[in-house]
DOMARDO-879521 format. One line per field, with one value per residue (C-alpha): y, x, z; residue number from 0; residue in one letter; chain. Coordinates in steps of 0.25 Angstrom, whole numbers, always signed. Each point is the difference from the previous one (the first is absolute). Layout:
% DOMARDO-879521
py	c(Y, ...)
px	c(X, ...)
pz	c(Z, ...)
resi	c(NUM, ...)
resn	c(A, ...)
chain	c(A, ...)
END
This chain:
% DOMARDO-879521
py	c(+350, -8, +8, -12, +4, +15, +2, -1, -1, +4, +3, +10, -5, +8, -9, -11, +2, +3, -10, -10, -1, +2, -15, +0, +12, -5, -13, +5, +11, -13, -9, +11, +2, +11, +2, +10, +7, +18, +0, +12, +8, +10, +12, -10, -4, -13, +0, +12, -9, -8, +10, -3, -13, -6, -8, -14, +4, +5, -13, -8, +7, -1, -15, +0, +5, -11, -10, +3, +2, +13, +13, +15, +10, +11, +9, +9, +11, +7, +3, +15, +1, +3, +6, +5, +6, +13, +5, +15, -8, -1, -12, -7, +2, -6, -13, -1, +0, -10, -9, +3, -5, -12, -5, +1, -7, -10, -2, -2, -10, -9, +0, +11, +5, +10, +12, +5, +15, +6, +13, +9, +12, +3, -9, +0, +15, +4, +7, +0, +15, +3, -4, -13, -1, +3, -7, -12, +1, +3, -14, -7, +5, -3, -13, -5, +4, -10, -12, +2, -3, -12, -5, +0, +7, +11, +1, +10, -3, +9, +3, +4, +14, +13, +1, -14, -3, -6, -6, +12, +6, -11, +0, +14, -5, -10, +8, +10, -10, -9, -13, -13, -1, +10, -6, +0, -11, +5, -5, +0, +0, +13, +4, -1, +5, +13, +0, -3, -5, -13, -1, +15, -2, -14, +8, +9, -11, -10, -6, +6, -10, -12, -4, +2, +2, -7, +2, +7, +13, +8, +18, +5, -15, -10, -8, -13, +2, -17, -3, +1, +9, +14, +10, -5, -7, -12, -2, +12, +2, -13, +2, +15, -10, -12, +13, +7, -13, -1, -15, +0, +0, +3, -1, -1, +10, -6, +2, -11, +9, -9, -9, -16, -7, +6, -10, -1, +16, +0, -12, +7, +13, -6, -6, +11, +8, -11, -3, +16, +2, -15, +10, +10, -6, -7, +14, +1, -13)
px	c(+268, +4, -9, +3, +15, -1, -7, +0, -14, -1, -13, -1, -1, -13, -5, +0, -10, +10, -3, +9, +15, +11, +4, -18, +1, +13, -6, -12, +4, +11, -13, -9, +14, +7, +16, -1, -6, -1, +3, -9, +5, -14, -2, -7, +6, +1, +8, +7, +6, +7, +10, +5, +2, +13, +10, -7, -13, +7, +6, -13, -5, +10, +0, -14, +3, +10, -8, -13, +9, -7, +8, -4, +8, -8, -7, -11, +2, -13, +2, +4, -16, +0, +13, +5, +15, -6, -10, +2, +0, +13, -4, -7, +11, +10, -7, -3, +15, +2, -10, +9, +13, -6, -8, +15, +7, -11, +2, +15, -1, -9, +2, -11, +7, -9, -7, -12, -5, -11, -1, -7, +7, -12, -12, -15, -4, +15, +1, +10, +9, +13, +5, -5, +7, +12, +0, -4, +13, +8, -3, +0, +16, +2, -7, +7, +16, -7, -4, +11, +9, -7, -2, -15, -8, -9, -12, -11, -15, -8, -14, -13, +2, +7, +11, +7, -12, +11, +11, +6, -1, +8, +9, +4, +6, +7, +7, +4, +7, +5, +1, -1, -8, -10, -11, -12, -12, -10, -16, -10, -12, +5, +2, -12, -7, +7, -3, +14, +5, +8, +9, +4, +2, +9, +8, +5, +6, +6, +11, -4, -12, +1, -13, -14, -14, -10, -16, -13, -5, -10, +2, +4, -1, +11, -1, -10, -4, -3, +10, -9, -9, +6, +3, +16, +2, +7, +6, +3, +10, +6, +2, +8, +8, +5, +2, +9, +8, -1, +2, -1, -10, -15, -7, -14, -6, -14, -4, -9, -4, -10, -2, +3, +1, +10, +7, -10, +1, +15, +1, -9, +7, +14, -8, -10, +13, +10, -12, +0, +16, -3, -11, +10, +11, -10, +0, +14, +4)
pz	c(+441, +12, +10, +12, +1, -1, +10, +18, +4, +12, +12, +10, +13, +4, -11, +10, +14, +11, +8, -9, +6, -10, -2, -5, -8, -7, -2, -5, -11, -4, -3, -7, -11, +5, +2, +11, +11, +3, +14, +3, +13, +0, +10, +10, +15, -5, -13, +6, +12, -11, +0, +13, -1, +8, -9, +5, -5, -15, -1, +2, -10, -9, +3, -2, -16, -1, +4, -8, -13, -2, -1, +8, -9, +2, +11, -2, +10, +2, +12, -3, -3, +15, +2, -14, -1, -5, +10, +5, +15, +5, +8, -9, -10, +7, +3, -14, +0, +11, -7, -14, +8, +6, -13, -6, +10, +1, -15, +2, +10, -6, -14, -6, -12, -3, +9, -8, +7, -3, -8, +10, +9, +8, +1, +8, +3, -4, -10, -12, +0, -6, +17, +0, -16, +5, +14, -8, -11, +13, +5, -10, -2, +13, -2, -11, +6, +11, -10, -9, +12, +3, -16, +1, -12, +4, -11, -2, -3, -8, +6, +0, +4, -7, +8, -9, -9, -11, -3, -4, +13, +6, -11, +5, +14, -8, -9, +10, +10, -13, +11, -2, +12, -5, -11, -3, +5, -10, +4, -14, +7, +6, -13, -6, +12, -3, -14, -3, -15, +4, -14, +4, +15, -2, -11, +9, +10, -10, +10, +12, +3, +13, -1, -3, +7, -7, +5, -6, +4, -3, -3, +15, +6, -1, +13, +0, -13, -5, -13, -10, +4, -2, -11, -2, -14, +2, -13, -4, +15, -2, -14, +4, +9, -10, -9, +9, +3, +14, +7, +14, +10, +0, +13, +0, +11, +8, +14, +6, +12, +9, -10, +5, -13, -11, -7, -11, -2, -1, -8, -11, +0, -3, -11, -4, +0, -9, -9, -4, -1, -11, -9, +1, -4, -11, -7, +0, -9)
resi	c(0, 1, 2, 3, 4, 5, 6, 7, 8, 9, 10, 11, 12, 13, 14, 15, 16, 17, 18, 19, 20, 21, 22, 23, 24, 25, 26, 27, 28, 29, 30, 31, 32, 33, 34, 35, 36, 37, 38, 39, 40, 41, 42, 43, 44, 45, 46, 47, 48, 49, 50, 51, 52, 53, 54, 55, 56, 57, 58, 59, 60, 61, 62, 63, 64, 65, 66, 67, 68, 69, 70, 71, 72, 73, 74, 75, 76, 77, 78, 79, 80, 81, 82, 83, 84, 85, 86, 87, 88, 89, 90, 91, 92, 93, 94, 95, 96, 97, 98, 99, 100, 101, 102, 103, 104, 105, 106, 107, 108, 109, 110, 111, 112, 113, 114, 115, 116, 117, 118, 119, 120, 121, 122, 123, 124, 125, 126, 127, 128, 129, 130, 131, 132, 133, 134, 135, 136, 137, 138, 139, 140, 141, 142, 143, 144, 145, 146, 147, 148, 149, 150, 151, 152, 153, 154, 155, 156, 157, 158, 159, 160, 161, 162, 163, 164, 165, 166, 167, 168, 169, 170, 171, 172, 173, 174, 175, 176, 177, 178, 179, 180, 181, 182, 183, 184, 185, 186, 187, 188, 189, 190, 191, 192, 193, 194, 195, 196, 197, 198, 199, 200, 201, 202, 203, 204, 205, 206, 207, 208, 209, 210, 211, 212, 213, 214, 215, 216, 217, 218, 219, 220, 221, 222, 223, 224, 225, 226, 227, 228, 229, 230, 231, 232, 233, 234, 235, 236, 237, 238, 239, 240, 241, 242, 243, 244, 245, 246, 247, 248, 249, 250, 251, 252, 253, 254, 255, 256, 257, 258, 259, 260, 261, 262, 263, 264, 265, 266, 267, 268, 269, 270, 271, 272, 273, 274, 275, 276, 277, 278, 279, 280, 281, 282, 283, 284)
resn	c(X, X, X, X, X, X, X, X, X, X, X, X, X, X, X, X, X, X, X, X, X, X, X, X, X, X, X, X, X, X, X, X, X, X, X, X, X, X, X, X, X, X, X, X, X, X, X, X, X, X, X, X, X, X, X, X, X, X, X, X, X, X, X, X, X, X, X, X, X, X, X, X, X, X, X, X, X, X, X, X, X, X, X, X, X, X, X, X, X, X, X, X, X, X, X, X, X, X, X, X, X, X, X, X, X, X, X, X, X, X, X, X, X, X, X, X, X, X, X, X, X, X, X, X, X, X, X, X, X, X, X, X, X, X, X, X, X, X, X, X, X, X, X, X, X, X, X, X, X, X, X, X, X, X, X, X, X, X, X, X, X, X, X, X, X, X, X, X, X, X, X, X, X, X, X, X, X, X, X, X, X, X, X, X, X, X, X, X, X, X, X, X, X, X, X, X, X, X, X, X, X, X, X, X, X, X, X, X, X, X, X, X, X, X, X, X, X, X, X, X, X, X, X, X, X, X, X, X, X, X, X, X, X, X, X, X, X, X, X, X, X, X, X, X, X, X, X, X, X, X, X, X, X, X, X, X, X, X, X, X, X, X, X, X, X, X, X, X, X, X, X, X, X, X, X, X, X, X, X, X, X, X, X, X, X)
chain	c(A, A, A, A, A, A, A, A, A, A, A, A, A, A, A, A, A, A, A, A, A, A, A, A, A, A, A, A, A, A, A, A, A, A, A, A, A, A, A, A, A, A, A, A, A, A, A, A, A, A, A, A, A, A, A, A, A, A, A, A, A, A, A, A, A, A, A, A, A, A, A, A, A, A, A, A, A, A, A, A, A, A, A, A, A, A, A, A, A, A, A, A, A, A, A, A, A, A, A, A, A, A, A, A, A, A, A, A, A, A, A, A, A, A, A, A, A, A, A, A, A, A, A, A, A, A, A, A, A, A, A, A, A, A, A, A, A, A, A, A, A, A, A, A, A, A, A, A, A, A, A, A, A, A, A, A, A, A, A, A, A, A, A, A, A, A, A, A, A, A, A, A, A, A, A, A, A, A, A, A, A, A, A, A, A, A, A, A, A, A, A, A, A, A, A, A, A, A, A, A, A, A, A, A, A, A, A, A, A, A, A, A, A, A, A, A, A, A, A, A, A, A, A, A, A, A, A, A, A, A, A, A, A, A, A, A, A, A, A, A, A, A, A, A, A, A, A, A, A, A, A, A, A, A, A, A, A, A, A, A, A, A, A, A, A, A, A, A, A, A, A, A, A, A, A, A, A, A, A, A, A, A, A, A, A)
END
């Protein structure tokens, strides 16, 4: 099985310490042997100003990919952690809508192919009620008429919280809006986190998958948990994946926080990860 081409690797920015301009970060995840790089547009002030970046500043980065040979065909939009589409608050709701808008045009204008959104309606002290449900499928309707204008795919993450704890879930919106540019963006350790049967969950999606969110986790935690180091099985995910067919992109998911030296950590993920999907595959022969 010829594991090399039926896979994008790709790395998450926040793997890399923000201090690292994009010509480093590019360069950087090129030299560690991945293929591309998540831009990540998070709830911070920082990350969030991307957004409003004029037409001079989107083709700096756009030249910036050019030059560094190293593709940006995806954005994880967390920022709706701080302003989700569901909230019972008007205002808040609305600029999670704002947010939405601008994540999709940024996406059109610079060549991101593929919106992933997180699969929350309410989030912090907010609590998940049949309102924020249907504020949250309300927008992401209105969302989609926006992106499909625009020919940029919207795709929801499964998480670690009940509201959209599987695949299914996210399936549901899929099926109801029958767009091309509504699939899903599946993560396995959020999966597994959630007790969650991967050969099950991926069944369910067959055709409908962009990409994948490969990290470790642990029961009810699934940030920052070290590759190796939790409760996901490895082998037994990546061979659900081969199984179900799907080629495409798998983007490993780490957060380098305040740490200055990451590029031995990232190096071995791409590596702990590739080394896992070669057992895997081993047991399919």
């Amino acid at each position: 099985m010829d594991i090399e081409n039926r896979f994008s690797f790709g790395l998450y920015e926040k793997a890399l310490h923000a201090r690292y301009t994009w010509a480093e970060r590019l360069e950087l995840a090129k030299k560690a042997g991945y293929d591309f790089v998540e831009i990540s547009i998070d709830e911070s002030n920082e990350r969030l100003e991307r957004l409003y970046w004029d037409k001079k500043k989107k083709l700096e980065f756009v030249r910036t990919i050019a030059d560094a040979g190293v593709p940006v065909p995806t954005m994880c939009l967390s920022g709706h952690r701080r302003y989700p589409i569901g909230s019972s608050c008007k205002d808040i709701r609305e600029r999670g809508m704002e947010i939405m808008k601008l994540a999709i045009r940024f996406a059109a204008d610079t060549g991101v192919r593929i919106v992933q959104l997180a699969g929350y309606d309410a989030w912090y002290d907010e609590p998940s009620t049949e309102e924020t449900a249907g504020h949250y499928d309300r927008n992401i309707k209105v969302s989609l008429d926006y992106a499909s204008r625009l020919g940029v795919t919207l795709a929801i993450e499964n998480m670690g919280i009940p509201f959209m704890d599987s695949i299914e879930k996210v399936m549901w919106y899929v099926r109801k809006y029958n767009s091309p540019y509504l699939q899903a963006y599946p993560d396995i350790g959020n999966l597994s986190a959630m007790n969650k049967e991967a050969e099950e969950e991926f069944s369910c999606a067959l055709g409908h998958i962009v990409g994948i969110h490969v990290k470790d986790t642990t029961e009810g935690v699934v940030r920052r948990i070290p590759f190796g180091r939790g409760t996901l099985d490895f082998v037994k995910a990546f061979r659900v994946i081969l199984k179900s067919g799907f080629t495409g992109l798998l983007l490993i998911e780490m957060w380098a926080d305040e740490k200055e030296e990451t590029f031995d950590d990232v190096r071995d993920a791409r590596l702990f990860v590739l080394d896992n999907i070669r057992s895997a595959a081993s047991t399919l022969s």
